[in-house]
C-alpha positions as a printed NumPy array, in Angstrom:
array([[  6.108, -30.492,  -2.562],
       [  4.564, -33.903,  -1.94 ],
       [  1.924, -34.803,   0.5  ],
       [  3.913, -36.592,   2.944],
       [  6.458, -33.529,   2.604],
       [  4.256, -31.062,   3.392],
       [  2.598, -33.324,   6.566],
       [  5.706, -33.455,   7.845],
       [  6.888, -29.458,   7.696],
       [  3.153, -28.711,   8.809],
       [  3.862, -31.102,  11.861],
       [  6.998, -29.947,  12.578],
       [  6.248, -25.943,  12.498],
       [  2.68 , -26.819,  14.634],
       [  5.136, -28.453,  17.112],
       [  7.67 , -25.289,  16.897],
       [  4.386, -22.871,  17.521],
       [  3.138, -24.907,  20.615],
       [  6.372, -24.882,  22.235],
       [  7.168, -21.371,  21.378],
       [  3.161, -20.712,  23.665],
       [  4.325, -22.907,  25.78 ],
       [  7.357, -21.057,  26.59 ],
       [  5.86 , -17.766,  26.154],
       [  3.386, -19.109,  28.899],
       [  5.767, -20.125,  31.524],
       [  8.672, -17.747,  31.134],
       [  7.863, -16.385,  34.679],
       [  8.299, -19.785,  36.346],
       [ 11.73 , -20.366,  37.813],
       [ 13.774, -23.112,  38.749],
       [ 15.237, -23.613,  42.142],
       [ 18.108, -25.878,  43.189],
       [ 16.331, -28.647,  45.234],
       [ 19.201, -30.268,  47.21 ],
       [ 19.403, -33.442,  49.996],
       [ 18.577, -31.349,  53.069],
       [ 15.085, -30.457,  51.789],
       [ 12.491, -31.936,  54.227],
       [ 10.882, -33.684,  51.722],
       [ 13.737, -36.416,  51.954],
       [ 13.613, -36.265,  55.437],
       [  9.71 , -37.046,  55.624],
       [  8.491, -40.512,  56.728],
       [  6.397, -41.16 ,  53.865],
       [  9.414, -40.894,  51.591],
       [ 12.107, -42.971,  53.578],
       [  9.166, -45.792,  54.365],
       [  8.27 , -45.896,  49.65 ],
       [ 12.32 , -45.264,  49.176],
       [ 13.911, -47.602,  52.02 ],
       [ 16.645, -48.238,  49.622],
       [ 17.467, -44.855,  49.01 ],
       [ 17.069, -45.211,  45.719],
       [ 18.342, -42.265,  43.022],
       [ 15.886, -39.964,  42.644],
       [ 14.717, -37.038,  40.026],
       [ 13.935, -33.717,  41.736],
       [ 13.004, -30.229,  40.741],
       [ 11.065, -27.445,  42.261],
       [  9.297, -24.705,  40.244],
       [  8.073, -21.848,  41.904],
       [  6.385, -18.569,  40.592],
       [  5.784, -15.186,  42.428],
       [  2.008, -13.433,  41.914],
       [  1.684,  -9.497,  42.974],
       [ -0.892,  -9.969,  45.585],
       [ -3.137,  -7.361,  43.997],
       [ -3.703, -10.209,  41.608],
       [ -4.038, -12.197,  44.125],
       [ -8.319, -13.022,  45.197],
       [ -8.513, -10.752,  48.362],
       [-10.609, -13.811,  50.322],
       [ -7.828, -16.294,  49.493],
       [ -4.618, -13.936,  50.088],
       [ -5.967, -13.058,  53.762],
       [ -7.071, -17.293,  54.558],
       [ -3.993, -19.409,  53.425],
       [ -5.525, -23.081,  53.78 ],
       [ -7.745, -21.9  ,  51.628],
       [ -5.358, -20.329,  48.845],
       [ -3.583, -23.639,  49.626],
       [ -6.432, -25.856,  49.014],
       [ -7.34 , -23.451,  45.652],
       [ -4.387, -23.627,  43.936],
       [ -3.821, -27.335,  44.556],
       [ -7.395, -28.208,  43.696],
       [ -6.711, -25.847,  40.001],
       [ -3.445, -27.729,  39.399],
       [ -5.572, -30.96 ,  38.877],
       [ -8.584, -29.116,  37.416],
       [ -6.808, -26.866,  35.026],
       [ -6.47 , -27.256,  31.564],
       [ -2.709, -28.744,  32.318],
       [ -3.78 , -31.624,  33.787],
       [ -7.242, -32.489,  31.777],
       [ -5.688, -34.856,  29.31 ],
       [ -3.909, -37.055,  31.665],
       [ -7.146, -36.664,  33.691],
       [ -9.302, -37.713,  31.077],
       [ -6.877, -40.671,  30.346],
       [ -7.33 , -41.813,  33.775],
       [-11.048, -41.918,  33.548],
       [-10.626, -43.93 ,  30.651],
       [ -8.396, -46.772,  31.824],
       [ -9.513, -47.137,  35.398],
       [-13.143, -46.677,  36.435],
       [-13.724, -44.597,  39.941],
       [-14.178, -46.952,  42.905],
       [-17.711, -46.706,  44.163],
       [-16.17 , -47.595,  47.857],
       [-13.889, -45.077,  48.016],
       [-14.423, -41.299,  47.962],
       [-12.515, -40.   ,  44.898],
       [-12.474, -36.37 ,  42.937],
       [-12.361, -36.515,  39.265],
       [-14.352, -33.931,  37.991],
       [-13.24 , -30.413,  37.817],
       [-16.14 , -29.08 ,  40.406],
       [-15.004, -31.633,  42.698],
       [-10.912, -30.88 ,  42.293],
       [-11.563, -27.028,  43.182],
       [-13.898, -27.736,  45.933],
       [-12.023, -30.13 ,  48.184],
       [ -9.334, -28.806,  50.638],
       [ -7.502, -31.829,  50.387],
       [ -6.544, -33.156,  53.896],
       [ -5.086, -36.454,  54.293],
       [ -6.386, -39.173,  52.095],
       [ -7.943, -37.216,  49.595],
       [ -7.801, -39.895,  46.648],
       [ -7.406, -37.826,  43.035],
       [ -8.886, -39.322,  40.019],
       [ -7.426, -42.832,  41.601],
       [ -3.932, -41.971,  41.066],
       [ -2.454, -39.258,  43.724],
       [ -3.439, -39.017,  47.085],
       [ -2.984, -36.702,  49.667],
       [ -0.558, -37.686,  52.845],
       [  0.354, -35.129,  54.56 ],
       [ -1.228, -31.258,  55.089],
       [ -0.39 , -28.027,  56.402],
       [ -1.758, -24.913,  56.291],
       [  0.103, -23.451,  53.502],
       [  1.297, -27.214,  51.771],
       [ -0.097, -30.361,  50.465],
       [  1.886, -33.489,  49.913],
       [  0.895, -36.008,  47.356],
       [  2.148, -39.641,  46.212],
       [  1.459, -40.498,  43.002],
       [  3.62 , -42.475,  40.243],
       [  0.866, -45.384,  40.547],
       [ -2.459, -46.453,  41.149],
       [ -3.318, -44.928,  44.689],
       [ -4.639, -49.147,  45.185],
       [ -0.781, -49.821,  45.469],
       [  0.249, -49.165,  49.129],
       [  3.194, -50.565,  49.19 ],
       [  6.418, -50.435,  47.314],
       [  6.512, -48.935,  43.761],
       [  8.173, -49.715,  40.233],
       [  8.157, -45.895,  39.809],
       [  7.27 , -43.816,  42.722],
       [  6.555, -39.901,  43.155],
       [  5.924, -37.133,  45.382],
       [  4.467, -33.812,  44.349],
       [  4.677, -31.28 ,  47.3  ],
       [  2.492, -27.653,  46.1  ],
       [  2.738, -24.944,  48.135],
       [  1.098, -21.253,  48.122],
       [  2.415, -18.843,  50.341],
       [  1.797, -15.129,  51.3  ],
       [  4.882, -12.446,  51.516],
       [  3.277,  -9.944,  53.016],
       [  6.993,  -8.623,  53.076],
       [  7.581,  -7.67 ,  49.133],
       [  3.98 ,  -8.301,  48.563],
       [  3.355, -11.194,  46.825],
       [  2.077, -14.368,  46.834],
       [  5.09 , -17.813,  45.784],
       [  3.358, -20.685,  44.834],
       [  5.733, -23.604,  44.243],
       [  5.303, -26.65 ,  42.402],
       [  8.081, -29.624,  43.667],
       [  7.964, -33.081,  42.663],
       [ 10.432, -36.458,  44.081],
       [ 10.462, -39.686,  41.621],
       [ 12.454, -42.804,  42.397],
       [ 11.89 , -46.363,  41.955],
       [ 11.048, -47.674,  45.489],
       [ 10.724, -51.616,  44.822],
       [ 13.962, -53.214,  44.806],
       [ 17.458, -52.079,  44.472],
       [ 18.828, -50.061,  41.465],
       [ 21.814, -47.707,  40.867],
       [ 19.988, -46.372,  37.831],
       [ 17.504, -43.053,  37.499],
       [ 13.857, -43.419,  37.356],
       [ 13.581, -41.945,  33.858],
       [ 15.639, -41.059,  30.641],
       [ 17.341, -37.489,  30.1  ],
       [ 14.568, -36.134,  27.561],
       [ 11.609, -37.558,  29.812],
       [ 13.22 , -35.422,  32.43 ],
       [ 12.773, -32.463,  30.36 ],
       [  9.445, -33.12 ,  29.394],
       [  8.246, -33.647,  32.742],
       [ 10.048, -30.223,  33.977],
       [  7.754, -28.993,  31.197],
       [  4.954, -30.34 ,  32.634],
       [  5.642, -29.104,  35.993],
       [  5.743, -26.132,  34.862],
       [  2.417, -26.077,  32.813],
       [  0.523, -27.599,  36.044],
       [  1.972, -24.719,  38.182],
       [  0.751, -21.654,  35.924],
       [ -2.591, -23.708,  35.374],
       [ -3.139, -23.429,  38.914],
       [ -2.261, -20.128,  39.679],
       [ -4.664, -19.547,  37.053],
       [ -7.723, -19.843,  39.522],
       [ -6.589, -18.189,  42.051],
       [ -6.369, -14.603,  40.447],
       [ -9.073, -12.522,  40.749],
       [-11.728, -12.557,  37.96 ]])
């Protein structure tokens, strides 16, 4: 078998194993229907970056947690399973090479408080402005949500080539005991006019991928040790 033969079946079987582990990883993870009457269309931070009502790419992931998994001081204080589980998504392991690529190409602005270590990402409880390694940033809160634009440098305020909006959410069900934490992202182009989709069919997939990798990342940290 020649060299280049044996790169390529050793390439392609490597990429066969890490998607089998990824799969294996995230087979608890399902998908739910996200349709036009979800408020995240309705929001004003949406309709002001979409005014053209632009086509948009949507999916929501969402995974339920036994709350005897669950870290006793977060399940009874939701901001602050909230704030933990969106502070892991971006610390996680899911998120460090994209982080790390970030710190690369754009340097963190000394006038402007940004998190881009991992300490930093777990510790904050991401209110309003909350600027994320200089590309997502926090604009709206509740107690058991955080909203997030992203899709660009968070130095563009105004109207994006690509836009995004990644809404997590960590909720207690006291009911069936258990805790749903939900991953749901938004991405449209919001300067100009198109009739077109923000993104091919097979970067679609590999972005639901990725969804689902930064969810179970998160959830990750807030399981008891």
């Amino acid at each position: 078998m020649s060299v280049a033969r044996k790169l390529l079946v050793s390439a392609a079987l490597t990429g066969s194993i890490g998607t089998a582990v990824i799969y294996y990883n995230i087979w608890d993870i399902h998908v739910i229907p996200l349709t036009a009457t979800d408020p995240i269309f309705t929001s004003t931070d949406y309709k002001r970056s979409n005014p053209n009502n632009n086509p948009t790419i949507q999916d929501l992931h969402v995974i339920r947690v036994p709350l005897s998994q669950i870290d006793s001081g977060l399940a009874n204080d939701p901001e602050r399973l909230s704030a933990r589980y969106c502070g892991a998504v971006w610390a996680g392991a899911a998120f460090a090479p994209q982080r790390l690529l970030h710190t690369w190409l754009g340097q963190p602005n000394p006038t402007k408080a940004q998190l881009w270590s991992s300490s930093e990402l777990l510790q904050s409880d991401y209110q309003v402005g909350t600027d994320i390694a200089a590309s997502f940033e926090v604009v709206s809160r509740t107690t058991d949500s955080v909203l997030i634009r992203g899709g660009d440098s968070t130095s563009n305020r105004g109207l994006r080539p690509l836009d995004a909006f990644i809404e997590v959410t960590a909720r207690v069900d006291k009911e069936n005991n258990v805790a749903v934490f939900g991953f749901k992202s938004l991405f449209f182009q919001g300067l100009g006019m198109t009739n077109k989709l923000p993104m091919p069919g097979p970067a679609v997939w590999l972005h639901e991928l990725y969804a689902k990798m930064l969810l179970k990342s998160g959830v990750r940290y807030v399981l008891k040790q």
